[in-house]
KEKENU-441603 format. One record per residue (C-alpha): x, z, y; residue in one letter; residue number from 1. Coordinates in steps of 0.001 Angstrom, whole numbers. Layout:
BEGIN
c1 = X, c3 = Z, c2 = Y, rest = A, nr = NUM
...
***
This chain:
BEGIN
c1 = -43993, c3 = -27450, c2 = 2324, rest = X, nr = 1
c1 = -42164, c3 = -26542, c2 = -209, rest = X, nr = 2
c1 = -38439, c3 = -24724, c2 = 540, rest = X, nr = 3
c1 = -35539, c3 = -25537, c2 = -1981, rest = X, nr = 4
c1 = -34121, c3 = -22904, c2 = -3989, rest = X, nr = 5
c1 = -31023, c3 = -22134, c2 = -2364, rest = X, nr = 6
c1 = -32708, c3 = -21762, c2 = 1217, rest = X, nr = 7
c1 = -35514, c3 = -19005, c2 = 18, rest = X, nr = 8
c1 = -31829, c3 = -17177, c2 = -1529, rest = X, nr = 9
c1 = -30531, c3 = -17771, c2 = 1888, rest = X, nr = 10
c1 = -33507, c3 = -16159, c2 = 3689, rest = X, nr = 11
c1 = -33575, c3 = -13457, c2 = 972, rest = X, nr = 12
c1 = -29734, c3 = -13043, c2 = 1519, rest = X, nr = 13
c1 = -30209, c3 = -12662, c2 = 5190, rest = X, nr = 14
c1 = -33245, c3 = -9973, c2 = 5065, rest = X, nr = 15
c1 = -31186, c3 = -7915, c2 = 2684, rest = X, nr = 16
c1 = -28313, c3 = -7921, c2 = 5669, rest = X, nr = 17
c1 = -30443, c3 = -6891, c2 = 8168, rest = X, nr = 18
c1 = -32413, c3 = -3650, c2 = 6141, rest = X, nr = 19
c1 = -28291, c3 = -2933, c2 = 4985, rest = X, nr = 20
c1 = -27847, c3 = -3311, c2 = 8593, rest = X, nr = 21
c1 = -30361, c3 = -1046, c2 = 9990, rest = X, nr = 22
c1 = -29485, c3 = 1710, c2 = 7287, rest = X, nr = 23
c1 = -26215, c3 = 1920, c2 = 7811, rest = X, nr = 24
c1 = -26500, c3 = 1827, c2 = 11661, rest = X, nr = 25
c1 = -29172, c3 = 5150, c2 = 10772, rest = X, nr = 26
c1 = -26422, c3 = 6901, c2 = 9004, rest = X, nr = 27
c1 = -23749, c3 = 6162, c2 = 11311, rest = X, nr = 28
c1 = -26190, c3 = 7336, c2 = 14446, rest = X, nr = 29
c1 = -27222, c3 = 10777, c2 = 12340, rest = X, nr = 30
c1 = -23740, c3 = 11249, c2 = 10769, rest = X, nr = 31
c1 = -21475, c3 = 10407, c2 = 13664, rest = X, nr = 32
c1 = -18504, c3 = 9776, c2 = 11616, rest = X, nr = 33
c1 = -14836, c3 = 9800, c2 = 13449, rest = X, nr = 34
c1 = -13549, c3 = 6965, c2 = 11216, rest = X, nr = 35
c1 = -15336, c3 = 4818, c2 = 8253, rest = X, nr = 36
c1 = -13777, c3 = 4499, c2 = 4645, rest = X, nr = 37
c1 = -14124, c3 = 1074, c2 = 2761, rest = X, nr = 38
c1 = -13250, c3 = 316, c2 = -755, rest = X, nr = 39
c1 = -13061, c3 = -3123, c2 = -1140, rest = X, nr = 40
c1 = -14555, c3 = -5090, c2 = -4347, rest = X, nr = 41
c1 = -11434, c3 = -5141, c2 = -6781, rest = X, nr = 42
c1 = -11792, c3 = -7332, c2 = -10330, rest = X, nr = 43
c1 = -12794, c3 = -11092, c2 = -10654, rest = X, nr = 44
c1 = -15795, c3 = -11492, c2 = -8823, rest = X, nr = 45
c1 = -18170, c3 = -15042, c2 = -9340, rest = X, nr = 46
c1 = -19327, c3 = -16736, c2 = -6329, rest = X, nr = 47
c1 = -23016, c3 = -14559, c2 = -6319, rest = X, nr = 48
c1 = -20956, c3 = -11454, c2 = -5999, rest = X, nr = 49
c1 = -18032, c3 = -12593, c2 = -3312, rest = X, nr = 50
c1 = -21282, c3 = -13730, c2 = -1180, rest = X, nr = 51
c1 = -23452, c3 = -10653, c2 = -1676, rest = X, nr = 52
c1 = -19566, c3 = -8573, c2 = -633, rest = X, nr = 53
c1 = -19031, c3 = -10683, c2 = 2154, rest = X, nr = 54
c1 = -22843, c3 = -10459, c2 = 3339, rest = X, nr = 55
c1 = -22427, c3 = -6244, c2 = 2727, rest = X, nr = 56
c1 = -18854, c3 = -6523, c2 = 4481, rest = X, nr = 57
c1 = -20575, c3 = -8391, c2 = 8055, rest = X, nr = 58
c1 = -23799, c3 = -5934, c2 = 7949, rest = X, nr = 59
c1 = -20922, c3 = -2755, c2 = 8171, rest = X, nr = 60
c1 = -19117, c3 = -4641, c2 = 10426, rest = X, nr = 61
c1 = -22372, c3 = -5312, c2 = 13027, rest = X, nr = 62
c1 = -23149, c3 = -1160, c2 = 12529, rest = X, nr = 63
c1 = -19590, c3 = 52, c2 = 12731, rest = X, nr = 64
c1 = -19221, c3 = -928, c2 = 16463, rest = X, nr = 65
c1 = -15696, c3 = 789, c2 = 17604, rest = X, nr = 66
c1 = -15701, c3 = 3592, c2 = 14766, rest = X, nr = 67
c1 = -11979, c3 = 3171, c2 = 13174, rest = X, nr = 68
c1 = -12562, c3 = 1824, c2 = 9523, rest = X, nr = 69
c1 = -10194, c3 = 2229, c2 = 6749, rest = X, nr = 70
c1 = -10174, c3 = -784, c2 = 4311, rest = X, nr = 71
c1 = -8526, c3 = 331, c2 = 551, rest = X, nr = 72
c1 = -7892, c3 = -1620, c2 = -2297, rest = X, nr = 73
c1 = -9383, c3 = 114, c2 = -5553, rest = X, nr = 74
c1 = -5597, c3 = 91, c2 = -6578, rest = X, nr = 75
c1 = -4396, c3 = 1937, c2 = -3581, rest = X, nr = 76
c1 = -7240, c3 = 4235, c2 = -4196, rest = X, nr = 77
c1 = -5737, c3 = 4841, c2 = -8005, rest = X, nr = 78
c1 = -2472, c3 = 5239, c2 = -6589, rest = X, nr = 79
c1 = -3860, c3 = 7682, c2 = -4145, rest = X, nr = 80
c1 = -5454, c3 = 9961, c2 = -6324, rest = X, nr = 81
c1 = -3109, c3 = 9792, c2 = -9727, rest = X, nr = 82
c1 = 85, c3 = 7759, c2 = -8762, rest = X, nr = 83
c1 = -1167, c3 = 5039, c2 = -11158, rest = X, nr = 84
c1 = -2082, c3 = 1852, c2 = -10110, rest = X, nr = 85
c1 = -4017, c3 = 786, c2 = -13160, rest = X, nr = 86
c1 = -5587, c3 = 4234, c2 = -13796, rest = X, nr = 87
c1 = -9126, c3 = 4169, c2 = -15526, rest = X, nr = 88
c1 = -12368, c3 = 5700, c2 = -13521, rest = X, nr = 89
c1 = -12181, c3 = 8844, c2 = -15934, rest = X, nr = 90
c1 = -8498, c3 = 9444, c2 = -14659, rest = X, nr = 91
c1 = -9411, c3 = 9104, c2 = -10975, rest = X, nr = 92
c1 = -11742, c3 = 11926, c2 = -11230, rest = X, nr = 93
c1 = -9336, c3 = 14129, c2 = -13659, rest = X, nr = 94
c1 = -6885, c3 = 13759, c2 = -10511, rest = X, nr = 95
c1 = -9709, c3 = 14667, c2 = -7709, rest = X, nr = 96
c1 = -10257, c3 = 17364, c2 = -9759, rest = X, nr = 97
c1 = -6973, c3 = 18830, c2 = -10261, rest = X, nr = 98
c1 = -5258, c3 = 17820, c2 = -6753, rest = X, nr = 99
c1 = -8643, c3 = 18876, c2 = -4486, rest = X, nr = 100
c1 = -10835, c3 = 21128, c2 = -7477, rest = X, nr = 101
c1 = -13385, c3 = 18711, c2 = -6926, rest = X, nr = 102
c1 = -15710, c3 = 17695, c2 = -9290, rest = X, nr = 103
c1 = -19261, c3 = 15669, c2 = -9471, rest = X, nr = 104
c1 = -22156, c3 = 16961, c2 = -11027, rest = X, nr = 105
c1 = -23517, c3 = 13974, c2 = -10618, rest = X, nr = 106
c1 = -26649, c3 = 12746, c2 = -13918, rest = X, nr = 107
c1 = -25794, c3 = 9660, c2 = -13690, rest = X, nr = 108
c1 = -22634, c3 = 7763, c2 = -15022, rest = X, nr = 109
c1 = -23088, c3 = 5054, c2 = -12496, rest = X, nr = 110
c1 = -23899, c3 = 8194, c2 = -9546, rest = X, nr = 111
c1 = -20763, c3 = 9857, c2 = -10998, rest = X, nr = 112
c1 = -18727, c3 = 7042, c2 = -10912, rest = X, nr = 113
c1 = -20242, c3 = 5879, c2 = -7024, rest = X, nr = 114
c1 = -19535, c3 = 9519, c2 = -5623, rest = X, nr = 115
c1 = -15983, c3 = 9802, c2 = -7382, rest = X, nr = 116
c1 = -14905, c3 = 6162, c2 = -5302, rest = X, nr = 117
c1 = -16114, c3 = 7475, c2 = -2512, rest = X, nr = 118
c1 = -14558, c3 = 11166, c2 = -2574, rest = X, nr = 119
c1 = -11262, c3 = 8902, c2 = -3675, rest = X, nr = 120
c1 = -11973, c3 = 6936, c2 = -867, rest = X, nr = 121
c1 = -11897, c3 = 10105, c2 = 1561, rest = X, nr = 122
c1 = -8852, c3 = 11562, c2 = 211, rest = X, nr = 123
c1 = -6469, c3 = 8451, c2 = 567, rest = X, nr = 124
c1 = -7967, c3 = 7818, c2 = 3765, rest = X, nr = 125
c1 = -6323, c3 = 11199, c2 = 4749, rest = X, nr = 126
c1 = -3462, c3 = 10393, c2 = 2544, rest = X, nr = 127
c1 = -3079, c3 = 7557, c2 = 4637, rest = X, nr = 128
c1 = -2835, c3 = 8904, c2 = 7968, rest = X, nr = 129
c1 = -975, c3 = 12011, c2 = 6989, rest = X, nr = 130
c1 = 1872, c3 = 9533, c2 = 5814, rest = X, nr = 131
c1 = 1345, c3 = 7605, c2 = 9168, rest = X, nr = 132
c1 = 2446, c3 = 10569, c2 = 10667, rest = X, nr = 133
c1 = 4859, c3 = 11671, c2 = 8976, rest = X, nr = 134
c1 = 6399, c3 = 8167, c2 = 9359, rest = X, nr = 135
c1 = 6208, c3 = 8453, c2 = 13571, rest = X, nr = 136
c1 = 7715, c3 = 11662, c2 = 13276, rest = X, nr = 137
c1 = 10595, c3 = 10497, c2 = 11806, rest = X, nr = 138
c1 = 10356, c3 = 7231, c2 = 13728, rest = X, nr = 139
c1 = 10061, c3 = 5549, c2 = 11056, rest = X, nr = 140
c1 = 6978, c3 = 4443, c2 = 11247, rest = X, nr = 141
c1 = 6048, c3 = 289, c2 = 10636, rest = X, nr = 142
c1 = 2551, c3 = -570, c2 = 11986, rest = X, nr = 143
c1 = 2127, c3 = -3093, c2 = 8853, rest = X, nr = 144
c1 = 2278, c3 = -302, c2 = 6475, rest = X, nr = 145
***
């Protein structure tokens, strides 16, 4: 018979978890990271795109296993990277490129822009834990921070 709407998205939904699934568990296997880095989504999302983030959130989550993950806001990643909160995408990358001389030569504005997150991504993941450590060194250090 004939399968409403909303259950053919469903299956769709579900299919799309399991290939993200699979790929990402290939990458981690080849790559062996030591820890994962996550931007979350940031901006006002509708209720397609919270789904499709909390469908691409569960697939990482089922490859991940034990690897420590890093979650960051897109505004901790600004912070990170330029000491601005509300910094724009071209400032992000001005700041990569000054603090770390790194730089994309990416074609694409949408590849540019997807390798500059994740490089900014990388870098306050490290900015992270050196300030963790910094913080237990001077016993200061607050678990929830």
């Amino acid at each position: 018979g004939k399968h409403p709407k909303r259950m053919l998205q469903t299956e769709k939904d579900w299919l799309d978890v399991l290939e993200l699934g699979r790929l990402l568990s290939g990458h981690i296997i080849r790559l062996m990271p030591e820890v994962i880095v996550v931007e979350l989504p940031g901006g006002s999302q509708n209720a397609r795109s919270a789904k499709t983030s909390g469908l691409a959130i569960g697939a990482l989550a089922g490859a991940v296993g034990d690897i420590p993950t890093v979650w960051c806001t897109p505004q901790a990643l600004k912070k990170a990277v330029t000491g601005k909160r509300a910094a724009s995408k071209a400032q992000v990358a001005e700041g990569l490129r000054l603090g770390m001389g790194w730089g994309s030569d990416a074609k694409t504005k949408a590849h540019r822009e997807a390798v500059t997150d994740a490089v900014a991504a990388v870098y306050t993941m490290w900015n992270h834990i050196l300030v963790q450590h910094v913080r237990r060194a001077a016993g200061n250090y607050d678990a929830d921070t």
